[in-house]
C-alpha positions as CSV (number, residue, x, y, z in Angstrom):
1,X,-1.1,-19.4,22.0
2,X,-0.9,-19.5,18.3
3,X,-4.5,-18.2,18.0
4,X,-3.7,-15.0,19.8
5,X,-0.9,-14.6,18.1
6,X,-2.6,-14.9,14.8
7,X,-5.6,-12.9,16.3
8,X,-3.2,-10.3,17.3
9,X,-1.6,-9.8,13.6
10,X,-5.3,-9.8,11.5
11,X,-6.2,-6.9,14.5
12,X,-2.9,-4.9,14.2
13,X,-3.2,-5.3,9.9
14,X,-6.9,-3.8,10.1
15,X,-5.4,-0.7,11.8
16,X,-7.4,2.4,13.1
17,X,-11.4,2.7,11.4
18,X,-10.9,6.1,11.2
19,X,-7.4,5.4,8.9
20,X,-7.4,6.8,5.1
21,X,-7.6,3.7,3.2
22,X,-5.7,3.7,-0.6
23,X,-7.5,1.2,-2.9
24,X,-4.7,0.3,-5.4
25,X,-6.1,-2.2,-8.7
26,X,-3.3,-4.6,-9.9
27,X,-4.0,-5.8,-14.0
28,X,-1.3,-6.5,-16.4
29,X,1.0,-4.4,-17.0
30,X,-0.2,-1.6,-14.6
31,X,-1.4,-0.2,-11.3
32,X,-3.8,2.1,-10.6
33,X,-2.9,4.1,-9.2
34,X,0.8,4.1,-10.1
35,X,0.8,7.3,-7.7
36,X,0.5,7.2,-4.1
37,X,0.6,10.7,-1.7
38,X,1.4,9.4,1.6
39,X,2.0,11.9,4.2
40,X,5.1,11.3,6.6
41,X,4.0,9.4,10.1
42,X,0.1,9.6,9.0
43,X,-0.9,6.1,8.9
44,X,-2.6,4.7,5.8
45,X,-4.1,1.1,5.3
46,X,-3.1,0.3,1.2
47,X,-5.7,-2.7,-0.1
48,X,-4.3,-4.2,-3.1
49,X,-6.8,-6.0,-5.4
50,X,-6.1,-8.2,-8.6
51,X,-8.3,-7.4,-11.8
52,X,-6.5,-10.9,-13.7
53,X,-3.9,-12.9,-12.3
54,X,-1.3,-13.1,-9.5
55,X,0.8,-10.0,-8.9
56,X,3.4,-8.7,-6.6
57,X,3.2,-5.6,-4.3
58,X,6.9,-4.8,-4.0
59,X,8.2,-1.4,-2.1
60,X,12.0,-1.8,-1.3
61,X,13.1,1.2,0.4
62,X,10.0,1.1,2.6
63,X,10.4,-2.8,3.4
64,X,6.9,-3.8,1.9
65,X,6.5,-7.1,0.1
66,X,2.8,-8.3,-0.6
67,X,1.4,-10.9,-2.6
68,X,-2.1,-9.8,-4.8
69,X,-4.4,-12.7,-5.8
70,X,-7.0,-12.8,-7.9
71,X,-10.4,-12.5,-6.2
72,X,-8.8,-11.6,-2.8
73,X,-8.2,-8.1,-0.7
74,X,-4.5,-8.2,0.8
75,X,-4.0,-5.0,3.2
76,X,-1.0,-3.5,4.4
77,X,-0.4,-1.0,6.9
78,X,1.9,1.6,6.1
79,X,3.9,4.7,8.8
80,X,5.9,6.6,6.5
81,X,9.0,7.3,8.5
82,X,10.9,8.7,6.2
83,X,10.1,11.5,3.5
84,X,11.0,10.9,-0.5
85,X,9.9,9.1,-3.6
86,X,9.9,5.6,-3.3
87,X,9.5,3.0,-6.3
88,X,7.0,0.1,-6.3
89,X,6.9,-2.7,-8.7
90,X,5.2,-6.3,-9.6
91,X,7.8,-8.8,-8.5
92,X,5.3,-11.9,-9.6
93,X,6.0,-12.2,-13.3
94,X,2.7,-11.7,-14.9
95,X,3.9,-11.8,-19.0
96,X,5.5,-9.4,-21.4
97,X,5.5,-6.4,-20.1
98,X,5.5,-7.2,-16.7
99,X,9.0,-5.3,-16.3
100,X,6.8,-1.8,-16.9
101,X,4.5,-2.8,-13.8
102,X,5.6,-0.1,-11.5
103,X,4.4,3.1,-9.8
104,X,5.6,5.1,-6.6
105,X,5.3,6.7,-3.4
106,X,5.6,10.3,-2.9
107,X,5.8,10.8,0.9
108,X,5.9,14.6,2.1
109,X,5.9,16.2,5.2
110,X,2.3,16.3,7.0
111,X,-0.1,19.2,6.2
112,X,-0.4,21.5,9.5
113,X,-4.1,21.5,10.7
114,X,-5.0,24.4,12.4
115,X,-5.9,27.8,12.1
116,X,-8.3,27.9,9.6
117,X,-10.3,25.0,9.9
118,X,-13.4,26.9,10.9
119,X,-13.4,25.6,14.7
């Protein structure tokens, strides 16, 4: 039972193929990008890689806490539910300077499709 479980998390984690995918690099002191455009209830895989050491993937007003290890992809899956600028920072101290490690979120409402699209 514990298999499908498990099985069941990894498949919901990988998300949709056809979902926009936000490659964020974590190095001391910095993220890149430190800016994120997220769209409100438009789902958007984030995968976090490490350039040098352990880091932290920390968004508290959108309940997202990740580790970031060297040599590794972590993923998370992200519905904005609510529009606004949200803060993220490295909560794994990673040296002097690591209190700088931060970026945000801008979420905003979804661009309308339609109309002109050319179909």
């Amino acid at each position: 039972m514990r298999f499908a479980a498990l099985f069941l998390a990894l498949l919901a984690a990988a998300g949709d193929p056809g979902e926009r995918v936000v490659h964020v690099v974590a190095r001391r002191f910095t993220y890149s990008p430190d800016v994120i455009e997220l769209q409100l209830g438009v789902p958007v895989i984030i995968e976090l890689t490490s350039a040098d050491r352990d880091h932290g993937f920390s968004v508290p007003d959108l309940g997202i806490r990740i580790d970031v290890e060297p040599g590794k992809t972590a993923r998370v899956r992200v519905v904005p539910e609510k529009l606004g600028t949200f803060d993220f920072h490295c909560d794994v101290f990673c040296g002097s300077g690591h209190e700088e490690m931060a970026g945000r979120i801008m979420v905003s409402a979804p661009v309308a499709s339609g109309g002109n699209s050319g179909h």
